[in-house]
LUMLOZA-634872 format. One line per 5 residues: their letters; for each residue x negated, z negated, y negated of C-alpha. Coordinates in steps of 0.5 Angstrom, whole numbers, plus 500, padded with zeros to 3 digits. Each point is the difference from the previous one (the first is absolute). Example, Ala and Ser with C-alpha at 12.3 -4.5 7.8 and 13.67 -1.06 7.14 Angstrom:
// LUMLOZA-634872
as	475/484/509; 498/502/493
//
This chain:
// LUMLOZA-634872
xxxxx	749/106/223; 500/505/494; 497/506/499; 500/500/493; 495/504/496
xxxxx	499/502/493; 497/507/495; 498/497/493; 497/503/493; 494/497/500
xxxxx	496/497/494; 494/497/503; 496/505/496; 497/507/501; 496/500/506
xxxxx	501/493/503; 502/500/507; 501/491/500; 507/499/502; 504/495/505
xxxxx	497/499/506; 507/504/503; 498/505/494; 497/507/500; 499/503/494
xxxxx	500/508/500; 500/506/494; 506/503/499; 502/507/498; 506/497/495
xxxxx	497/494/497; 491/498/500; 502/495/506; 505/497/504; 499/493/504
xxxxx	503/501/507; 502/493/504; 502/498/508; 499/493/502; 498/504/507
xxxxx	499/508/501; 505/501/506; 505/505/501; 506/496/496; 495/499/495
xxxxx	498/507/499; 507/503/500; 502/496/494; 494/501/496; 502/508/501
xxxxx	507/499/498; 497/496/494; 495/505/498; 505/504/501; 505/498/494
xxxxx	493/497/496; 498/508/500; 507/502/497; 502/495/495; 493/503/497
xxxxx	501/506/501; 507/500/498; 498/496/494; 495/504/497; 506/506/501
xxxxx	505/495/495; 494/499/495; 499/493/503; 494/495/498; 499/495/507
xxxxx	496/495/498; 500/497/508; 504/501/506; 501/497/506; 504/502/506
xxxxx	500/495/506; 504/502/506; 501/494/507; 504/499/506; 500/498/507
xxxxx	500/503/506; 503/498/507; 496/497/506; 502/508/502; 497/503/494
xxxxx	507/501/497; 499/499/492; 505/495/498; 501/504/493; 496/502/494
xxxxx	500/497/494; 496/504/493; 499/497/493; 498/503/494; 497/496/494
xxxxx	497/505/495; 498/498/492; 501/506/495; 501/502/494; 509/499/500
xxxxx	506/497/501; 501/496/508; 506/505/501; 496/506/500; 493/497/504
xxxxx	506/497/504; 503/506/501; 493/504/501; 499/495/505; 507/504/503
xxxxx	497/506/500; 494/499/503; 502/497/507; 506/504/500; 495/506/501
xxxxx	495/497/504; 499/505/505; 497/494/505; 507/497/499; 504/506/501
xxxxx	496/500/507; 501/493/502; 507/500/498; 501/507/504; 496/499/506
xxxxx	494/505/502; 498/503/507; 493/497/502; 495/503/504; 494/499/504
xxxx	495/505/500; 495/499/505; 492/502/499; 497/506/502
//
């Protein structure tokens, strides 16, 4: 099964909060709204949509940095894990539309997953706890 879930500027007008069925739209601190997508709210699901909040928020922070107009941006990250939970590898994909030449989106897109704090934790590996009440 895929666990794919996407983050997307969204132009349903202000204050609408109608989306997909799988949708949730919410405020965003860099742009009015964003449409948050996952086909079922499970794990998988949510560690792809971090990773994809994540690269969503730095492509337009990074830019407004480098004076550039985004009309839309849409990053969707999926994958599939094993039977034992292992994830069997996770792909991310950046469309944005803006105001310059392709190589330029193409290569903000770059800059944008490469400094993905969420990425650079996937890819490194951290050490989880549990912390139990009281």
């Amino acid at each position: 099964m895929s666990h794919r879930a996407q983050i997307r500027t969204y132009a349903g007008g202000h204050g609408s909060t109608a989306a997909e069925p799988a949708s949730i739209v919410v405020r965003h601190h860099r742009t009015d709204q964003v449409e948050l997508e996952v086909d079922r709210l499970t794990g998988g699901h949510l560690l792809h949509l971090a990773l994809a909040g994540c690269v969503f928020n730095n492509v337009l922070r990074m830019a407004a940095e480098n004076g550039i107009q985004v009309a839309e941006v849409s990053v969707t990250v999926d994958g599939d894990f094993t039977a034992a939970g292992e994830s069997t590898g996770i792909t991310c994909h950046v469309d944005v539309a803006a105001d310059v030449p392709q190589e330029e989106i193409d290569a903000l897109a770059q800059r944008a997953f490469d400094d993905s704090t969420v990425a650079s934790v996937l890819r490194r590996g951290a050490q989880v706890e549990f912390s139990p009440a009281g």
